[in-house]
TORVEX-754658 format. One record per residue (C-alpha): x, y, z negated; residue in three letters. Coordinates in Angstrom, 2 decimals. Last residue first. Example, Ala and Ser with C-alpha at 12.3 -4.5 7.8 and 13.67 -1.06 7.14 Angstrom:
BEGIN
<voro px="13.67" py="-1.06" pz="-7.14" rest="ser"/>
<voro px="12.30" py="-4.50" pz="-7.80" rest="ala"/>
END
This chain:
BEGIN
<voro px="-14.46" py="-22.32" pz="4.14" rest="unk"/>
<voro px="-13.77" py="-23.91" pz="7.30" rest="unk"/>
<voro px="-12.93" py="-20.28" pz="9.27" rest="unk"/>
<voro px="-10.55" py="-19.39" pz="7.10" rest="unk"/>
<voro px="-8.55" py="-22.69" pz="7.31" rest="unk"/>
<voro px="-8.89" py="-22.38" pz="10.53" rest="unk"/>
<voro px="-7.21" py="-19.01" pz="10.63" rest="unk"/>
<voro px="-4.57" py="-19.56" pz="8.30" rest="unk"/>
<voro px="-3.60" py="-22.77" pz="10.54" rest="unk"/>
<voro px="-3.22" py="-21.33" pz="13.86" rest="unk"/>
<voro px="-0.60" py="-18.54" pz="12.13" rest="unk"/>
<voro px="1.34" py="-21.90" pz="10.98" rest="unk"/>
<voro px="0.90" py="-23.34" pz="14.73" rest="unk"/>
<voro px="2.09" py="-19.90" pz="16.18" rest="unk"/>
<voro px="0.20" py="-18.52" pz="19.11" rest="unk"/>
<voro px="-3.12" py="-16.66" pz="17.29" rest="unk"/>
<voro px="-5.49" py="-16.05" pz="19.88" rest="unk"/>
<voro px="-8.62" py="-14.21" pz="17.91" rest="unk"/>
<voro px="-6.64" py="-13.42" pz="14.92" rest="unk"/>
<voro px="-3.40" py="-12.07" pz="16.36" rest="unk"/>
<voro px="-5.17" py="-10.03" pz="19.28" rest="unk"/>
<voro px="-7.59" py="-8.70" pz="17.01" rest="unk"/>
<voro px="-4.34" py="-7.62" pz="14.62" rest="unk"/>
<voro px="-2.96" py="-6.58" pz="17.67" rest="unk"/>
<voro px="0.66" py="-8.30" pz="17.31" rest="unk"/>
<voro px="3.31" py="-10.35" pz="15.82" rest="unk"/>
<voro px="3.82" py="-14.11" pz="14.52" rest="unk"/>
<voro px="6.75" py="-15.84" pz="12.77" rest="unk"/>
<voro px="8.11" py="-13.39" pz="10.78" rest="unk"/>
<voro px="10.52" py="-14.91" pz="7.95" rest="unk"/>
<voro px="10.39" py="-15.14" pz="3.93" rest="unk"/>
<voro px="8.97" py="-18.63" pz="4.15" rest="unk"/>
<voro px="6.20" py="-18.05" pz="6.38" rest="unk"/>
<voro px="4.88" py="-14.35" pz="7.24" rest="unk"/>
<voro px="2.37" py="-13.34" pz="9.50" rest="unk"/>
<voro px="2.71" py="-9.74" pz="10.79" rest="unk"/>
<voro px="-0.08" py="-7.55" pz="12.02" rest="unk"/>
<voro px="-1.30" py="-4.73" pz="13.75" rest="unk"/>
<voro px="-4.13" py="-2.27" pz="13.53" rest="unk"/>
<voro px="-4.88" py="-3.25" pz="9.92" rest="unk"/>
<voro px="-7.87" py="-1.90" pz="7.96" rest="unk"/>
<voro px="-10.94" py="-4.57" pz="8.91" rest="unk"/>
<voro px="-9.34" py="-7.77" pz="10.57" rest="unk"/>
<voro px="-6.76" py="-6.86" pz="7.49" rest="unk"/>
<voro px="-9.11" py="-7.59" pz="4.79" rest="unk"/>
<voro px="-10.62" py="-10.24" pz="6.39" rest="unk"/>
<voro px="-7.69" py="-11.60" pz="6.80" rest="unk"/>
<voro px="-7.40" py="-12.48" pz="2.73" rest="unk"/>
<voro px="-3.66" py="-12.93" pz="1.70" rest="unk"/>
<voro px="-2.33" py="-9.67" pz="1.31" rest="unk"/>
<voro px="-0.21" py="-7.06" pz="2.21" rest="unk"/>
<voro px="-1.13" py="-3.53" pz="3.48" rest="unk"/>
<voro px="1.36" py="-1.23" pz="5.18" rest="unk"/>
<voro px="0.02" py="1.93" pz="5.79" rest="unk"/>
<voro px="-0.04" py="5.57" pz="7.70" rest="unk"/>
<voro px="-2.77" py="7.91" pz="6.60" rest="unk"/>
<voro px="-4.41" py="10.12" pz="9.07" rest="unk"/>
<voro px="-6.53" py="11.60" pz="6.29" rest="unk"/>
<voro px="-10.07" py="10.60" pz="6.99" rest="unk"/>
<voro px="-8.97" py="7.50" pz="8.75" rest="unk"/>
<voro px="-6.73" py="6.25" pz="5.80" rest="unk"/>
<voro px="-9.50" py="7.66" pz="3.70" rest="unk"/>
<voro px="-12.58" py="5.59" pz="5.45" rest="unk"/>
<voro px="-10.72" py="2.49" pz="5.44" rest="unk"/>
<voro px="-10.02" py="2.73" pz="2.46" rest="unk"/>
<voro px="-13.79" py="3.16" pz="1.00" rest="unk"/>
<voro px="-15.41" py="0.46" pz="2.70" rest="unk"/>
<voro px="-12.85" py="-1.84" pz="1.61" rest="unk"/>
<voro px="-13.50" py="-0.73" pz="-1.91" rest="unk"/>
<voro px="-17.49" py="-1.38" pz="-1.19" rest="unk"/>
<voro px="-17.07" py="-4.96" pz="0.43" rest="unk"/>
<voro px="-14.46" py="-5.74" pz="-2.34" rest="unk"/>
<voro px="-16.77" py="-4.67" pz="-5.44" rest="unk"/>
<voro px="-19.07" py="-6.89" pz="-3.70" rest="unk"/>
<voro px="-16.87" py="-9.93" pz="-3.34" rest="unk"/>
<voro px="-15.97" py="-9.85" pz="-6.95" rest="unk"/>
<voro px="-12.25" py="-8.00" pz="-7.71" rest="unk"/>
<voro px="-9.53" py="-10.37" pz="-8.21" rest="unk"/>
<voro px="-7.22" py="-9.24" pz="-4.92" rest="unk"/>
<voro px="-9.07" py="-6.47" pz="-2.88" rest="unk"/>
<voro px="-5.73" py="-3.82" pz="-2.99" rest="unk"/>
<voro px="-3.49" py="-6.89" pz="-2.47" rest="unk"/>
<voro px="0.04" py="-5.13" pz="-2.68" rest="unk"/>
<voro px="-0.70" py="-1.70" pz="-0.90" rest="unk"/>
<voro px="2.07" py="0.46" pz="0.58" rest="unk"/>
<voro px="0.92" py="4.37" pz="1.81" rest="unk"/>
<voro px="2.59" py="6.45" pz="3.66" rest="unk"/>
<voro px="2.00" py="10.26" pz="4.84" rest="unk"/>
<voro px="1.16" py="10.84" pz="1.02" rest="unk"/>
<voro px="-1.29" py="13.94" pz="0.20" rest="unk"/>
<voro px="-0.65" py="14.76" pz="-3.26" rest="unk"/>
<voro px="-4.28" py="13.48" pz="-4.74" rest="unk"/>
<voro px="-3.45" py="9.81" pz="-2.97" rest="unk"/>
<voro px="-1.95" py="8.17" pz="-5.43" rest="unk"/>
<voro px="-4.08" py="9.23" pz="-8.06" rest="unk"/>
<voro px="-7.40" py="9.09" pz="-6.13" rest="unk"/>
<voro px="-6.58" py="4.81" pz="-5.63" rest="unk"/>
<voro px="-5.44" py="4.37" pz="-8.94" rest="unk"/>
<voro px="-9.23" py="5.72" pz="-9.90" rest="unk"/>
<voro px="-10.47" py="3.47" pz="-6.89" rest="unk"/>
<voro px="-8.99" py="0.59" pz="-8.58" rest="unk"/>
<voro px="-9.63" py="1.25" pz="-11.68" rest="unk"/>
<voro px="-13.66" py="1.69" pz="-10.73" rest="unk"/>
<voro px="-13.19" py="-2.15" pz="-9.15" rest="unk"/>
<voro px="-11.83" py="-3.08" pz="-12.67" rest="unk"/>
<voro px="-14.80" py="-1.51" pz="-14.82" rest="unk"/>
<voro px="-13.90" py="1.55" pz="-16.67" rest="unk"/>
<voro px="-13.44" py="1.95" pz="-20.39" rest="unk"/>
<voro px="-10.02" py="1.22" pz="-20.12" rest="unk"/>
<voro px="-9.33" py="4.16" pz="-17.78" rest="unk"/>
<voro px="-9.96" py="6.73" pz="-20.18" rest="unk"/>
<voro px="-12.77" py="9.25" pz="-20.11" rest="unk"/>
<voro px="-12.25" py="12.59" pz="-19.67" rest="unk"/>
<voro px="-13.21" py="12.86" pz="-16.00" rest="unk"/>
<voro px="-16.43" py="10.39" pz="-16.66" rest="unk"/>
<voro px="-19.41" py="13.09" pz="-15.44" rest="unk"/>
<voro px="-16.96" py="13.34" pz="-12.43" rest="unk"/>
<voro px="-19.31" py="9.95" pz="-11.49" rest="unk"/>
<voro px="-16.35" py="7.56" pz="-9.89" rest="unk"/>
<voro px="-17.14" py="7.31" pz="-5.70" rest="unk"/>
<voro px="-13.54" py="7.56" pz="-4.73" rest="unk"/>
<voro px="-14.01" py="10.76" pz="-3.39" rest="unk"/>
<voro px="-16.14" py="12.30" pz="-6.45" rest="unk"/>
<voro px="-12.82" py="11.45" pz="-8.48" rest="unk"/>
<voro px="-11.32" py="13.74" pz="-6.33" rest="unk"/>
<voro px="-12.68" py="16.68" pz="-6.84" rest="unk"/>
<voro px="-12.77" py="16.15" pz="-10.12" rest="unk"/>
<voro px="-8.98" py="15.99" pz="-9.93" rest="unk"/>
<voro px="-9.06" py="19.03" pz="-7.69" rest="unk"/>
<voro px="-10.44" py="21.17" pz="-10.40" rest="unk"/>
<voro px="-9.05" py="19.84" pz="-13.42" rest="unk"/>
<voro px="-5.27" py="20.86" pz="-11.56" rest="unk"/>
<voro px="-7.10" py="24.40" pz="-10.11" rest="unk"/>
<voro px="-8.18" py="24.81" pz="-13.81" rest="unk"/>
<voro px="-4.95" py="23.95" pz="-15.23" rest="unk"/>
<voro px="-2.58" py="25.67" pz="-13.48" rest="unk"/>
<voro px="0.69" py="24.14" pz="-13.13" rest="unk"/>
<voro px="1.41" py="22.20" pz="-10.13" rest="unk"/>
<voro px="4.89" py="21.05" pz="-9.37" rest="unk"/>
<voro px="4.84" py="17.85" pz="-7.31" rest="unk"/>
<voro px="4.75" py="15.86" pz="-10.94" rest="unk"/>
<voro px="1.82" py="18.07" pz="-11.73" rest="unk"/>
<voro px="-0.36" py="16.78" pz="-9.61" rest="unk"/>
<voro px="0.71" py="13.24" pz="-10.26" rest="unk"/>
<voro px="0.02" py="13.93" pz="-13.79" rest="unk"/>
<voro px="-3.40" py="15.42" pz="-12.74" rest="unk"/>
<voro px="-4.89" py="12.36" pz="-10.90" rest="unk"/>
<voro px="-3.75" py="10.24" pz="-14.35" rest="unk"/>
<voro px="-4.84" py="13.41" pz="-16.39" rest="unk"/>
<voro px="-8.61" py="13.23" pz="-14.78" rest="unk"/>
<voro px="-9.18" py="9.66" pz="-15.38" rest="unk"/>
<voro px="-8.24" py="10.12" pz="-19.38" rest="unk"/>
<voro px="-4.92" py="9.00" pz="-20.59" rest="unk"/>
<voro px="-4.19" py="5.79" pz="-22.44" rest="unk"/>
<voro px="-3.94" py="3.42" pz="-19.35" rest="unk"/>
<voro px="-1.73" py="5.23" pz="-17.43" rest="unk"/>
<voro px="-2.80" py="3.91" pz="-14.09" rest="unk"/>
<voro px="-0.38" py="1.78" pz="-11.48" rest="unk"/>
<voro px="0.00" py="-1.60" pz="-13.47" rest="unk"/>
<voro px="-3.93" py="-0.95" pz="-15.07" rest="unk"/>
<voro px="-5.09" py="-1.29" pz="-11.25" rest="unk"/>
<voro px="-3.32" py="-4.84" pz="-10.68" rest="unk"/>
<voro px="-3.15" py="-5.37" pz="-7.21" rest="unk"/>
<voro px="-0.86" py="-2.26" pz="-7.27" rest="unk"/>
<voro px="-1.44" py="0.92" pz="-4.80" rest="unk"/>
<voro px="2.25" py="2.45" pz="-3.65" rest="unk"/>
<voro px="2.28" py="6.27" pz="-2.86" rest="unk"/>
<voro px="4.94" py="7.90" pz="-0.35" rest="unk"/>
<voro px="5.23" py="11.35" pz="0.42" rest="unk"/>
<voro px="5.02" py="12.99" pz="-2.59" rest="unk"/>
<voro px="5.17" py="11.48" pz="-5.86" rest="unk"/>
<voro px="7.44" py="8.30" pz="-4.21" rest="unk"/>
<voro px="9.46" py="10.14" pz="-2.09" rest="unk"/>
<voro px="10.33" py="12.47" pz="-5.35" rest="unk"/>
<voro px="11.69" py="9.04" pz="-7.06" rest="unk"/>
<voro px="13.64" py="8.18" pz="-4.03" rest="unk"/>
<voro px="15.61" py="11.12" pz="-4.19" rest="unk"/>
<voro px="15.86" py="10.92" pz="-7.55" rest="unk"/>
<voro px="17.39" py="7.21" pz="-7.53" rest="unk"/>
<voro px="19.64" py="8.54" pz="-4.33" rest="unk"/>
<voro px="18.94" py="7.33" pz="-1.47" rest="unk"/>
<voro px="21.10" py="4.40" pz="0.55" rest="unk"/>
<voro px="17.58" py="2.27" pz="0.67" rest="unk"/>
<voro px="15.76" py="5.09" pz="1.61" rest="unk"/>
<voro px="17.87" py="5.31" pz="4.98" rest="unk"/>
<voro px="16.75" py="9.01" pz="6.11" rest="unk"/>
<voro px="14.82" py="9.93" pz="9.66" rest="unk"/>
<voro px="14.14" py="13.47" pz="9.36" rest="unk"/>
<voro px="16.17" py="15.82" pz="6.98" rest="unk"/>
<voro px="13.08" py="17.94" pz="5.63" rest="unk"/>
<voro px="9.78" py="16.10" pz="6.27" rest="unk"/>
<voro px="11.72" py="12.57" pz="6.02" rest="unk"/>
<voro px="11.25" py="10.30" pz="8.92" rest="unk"/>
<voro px="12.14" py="6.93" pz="6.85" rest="unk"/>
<voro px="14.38" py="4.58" pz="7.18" rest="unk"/>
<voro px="14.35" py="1.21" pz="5.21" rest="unk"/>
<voro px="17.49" py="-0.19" pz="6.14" rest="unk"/>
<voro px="19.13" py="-3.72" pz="5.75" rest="unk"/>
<voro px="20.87" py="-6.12" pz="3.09" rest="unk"/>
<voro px="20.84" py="-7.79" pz="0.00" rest="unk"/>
<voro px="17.86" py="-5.22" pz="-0.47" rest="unk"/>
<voro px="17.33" py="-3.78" pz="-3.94" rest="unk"/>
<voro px="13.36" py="-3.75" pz="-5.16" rest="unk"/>
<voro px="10.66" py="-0.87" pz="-6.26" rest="unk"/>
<voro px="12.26" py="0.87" pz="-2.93" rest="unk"/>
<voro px="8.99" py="0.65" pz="-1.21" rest="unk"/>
<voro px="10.23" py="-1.43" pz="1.43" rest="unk"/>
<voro px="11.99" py="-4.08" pz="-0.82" rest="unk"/>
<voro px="8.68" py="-4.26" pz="-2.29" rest="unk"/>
<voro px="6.57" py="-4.67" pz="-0.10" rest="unk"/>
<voro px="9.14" py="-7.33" pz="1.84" rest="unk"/>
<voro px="9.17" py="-9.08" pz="-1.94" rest="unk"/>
<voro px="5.29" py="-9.37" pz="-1.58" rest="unk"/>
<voro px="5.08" py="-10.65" pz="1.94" rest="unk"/>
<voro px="7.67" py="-13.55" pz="0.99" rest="unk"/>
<voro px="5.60" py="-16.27" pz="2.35" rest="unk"/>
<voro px="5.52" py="-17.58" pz="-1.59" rest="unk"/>
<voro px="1.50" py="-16.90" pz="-1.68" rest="unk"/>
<voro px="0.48" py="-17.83" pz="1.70" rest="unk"/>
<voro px="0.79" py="-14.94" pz="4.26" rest="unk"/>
<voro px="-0.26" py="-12.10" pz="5.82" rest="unk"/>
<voro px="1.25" py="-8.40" pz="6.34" rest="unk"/>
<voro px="-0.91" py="-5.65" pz="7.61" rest="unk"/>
<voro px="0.09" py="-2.41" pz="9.19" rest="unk"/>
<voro px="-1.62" py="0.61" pz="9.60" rest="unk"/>
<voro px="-0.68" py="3.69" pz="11.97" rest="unk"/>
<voro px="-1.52" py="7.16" pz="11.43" rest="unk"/>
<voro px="2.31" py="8.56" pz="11.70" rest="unk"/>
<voro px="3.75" py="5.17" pz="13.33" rest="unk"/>
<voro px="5.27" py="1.75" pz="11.70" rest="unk"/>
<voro px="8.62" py="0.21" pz="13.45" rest="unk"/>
<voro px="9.51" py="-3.83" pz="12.39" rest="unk"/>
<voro px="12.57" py="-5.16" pz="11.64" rest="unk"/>
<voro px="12.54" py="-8.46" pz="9.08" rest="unk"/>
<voro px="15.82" py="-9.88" pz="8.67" rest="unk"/>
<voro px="14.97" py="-12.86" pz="6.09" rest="unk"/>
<voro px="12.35" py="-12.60" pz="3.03" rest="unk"/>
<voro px="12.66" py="-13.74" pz="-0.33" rest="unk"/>
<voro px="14.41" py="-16.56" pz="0.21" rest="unk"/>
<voro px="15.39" py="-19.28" pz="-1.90" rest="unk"/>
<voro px="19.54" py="-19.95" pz="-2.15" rest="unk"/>
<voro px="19.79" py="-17.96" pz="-4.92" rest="unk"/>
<voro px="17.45" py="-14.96" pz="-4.75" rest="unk"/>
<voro px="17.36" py="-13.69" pz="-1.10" rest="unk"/>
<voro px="16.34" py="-10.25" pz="-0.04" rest="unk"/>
<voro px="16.73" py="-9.29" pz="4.05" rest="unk"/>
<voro px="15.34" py="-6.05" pz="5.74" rest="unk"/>
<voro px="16.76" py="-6.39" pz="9.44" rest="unk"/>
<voro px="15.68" py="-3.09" pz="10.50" rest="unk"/>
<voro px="12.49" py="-1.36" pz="8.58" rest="unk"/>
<voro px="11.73" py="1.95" pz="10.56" rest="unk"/>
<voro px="9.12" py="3.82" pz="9.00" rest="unk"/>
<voro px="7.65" py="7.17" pz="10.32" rest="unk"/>
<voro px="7.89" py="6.08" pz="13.82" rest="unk"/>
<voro px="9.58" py="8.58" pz="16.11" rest="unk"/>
<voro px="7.18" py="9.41" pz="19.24" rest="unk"/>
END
């Protein structure tokens, strides 16, 4: 099978600190991958390196286009890249109100998406984006209400229904969970794991929590200082990890 993403040797340095150090890794159609690490590990600058948000000193990001088949994104041109990112690709921000347009009602930020891949008829556009706001749980009642009147988990699942309206193939996430309350967590958690699976969605999730990943990711890389140290089963990873830094995330999860 061709993976959808091939990342080979991905390396971003600023100065002499780096961001992260020839990283290679394949991800398949379906196929979720979480990335751990302390804040600094470099997980974040990988994301974004990967999602073409950030220049690479050096490495590919290729990706099994629909049309052309496996294409380096980071030799793409800026449009190119631009209509990977309404179509087949969607990125979900810790930070809903960085991902939503904050001034346009919940059913225009699914719609502008919508209509970013072409559509133009505004019932079927109104249509699906209420259709989708029932999806992430958000009362349709509130389509014409703006996103600042919603609470922060709501924001989330709102940026969640506009990335996903187009029908992506991958999906990255930078901390989905982080600053929402524990319940609001439990119940967005709930929901992402039921879309990816719903949907056949391929992902690369990074955060810091491993509960997060112990409950979306079906492998796992743990990051230290811009390098991989540990690889594997995310069960596998967790339950036995082999590195001593990978050792110490756990324990220090399981103290708390």
């Amino acid at each position: 099978m061709t993976p959808l993403l091939s990342v080979r040797h991905l390396t971003k340095t600023y100065g002499r600190h780096i961001g992260c150090a020839d990283v290679s890794f394949d991800l398949y159609p379906g196929e979720v991958m979480g990335i751990v690490g302390e804040s600094g590990s470099g997980k974040s600058t990988l994301l974004n390196c990967m999602a073409g948000h950030m220049a690479p000193d050096s490495g590919a990001v290729i990706f099994d286009t629909r049309a052309e088949g496996p294409k380096d994104t980071v030799s793409m041109s800026e449009p190119e890249r631009r209509m990977l990112g309404r179509t087949d690709w969607a990125f979900v921000h810790q930070h809903a109100r960085d991902g939503l347009r904050m001034g346009v009602s919940a059913g225009g930020n699914v719609g502008e998406r919508l209509m970013a891949v072409g559509a133009r008829n505004y019932a079927q556009i109104r249509e699906t984006a209420t259709d989708w706001l029932g999806r992430v749980e958000i009362d349709t009642g509130r389509i014409d209400d703006r996103p600042s009147t919603f609470s922060g988990g709501m924001q989330q699942r709102l940026q969640i229904a506009r990335n996903l309206v187009t029908g992506p193939r991958l999906v990255f996430m930078d901390e989905p969970t982080g600053g929402l309350d524990v319940s609001v967590q439990a119940r967005l958690l709930d929901l992402l794991r039921g879309l990816v699976r719903q949907m056949g969605l391929s992902a690369v999730i990074v955060t810091h929590d491993l509960a997060v990943v112990r409950l979306l990711a079906d492998r796992l890389m743990v990051m230290k200082d811009g390098r991989v140290v540990e690889t594997g089963l995310t069960d596998q990873v967790l339950d036995d990890p082999q590195h001593g830094y990978t050792q110490l995330l756990v324990s220090s999860v399981l103290q708390v």
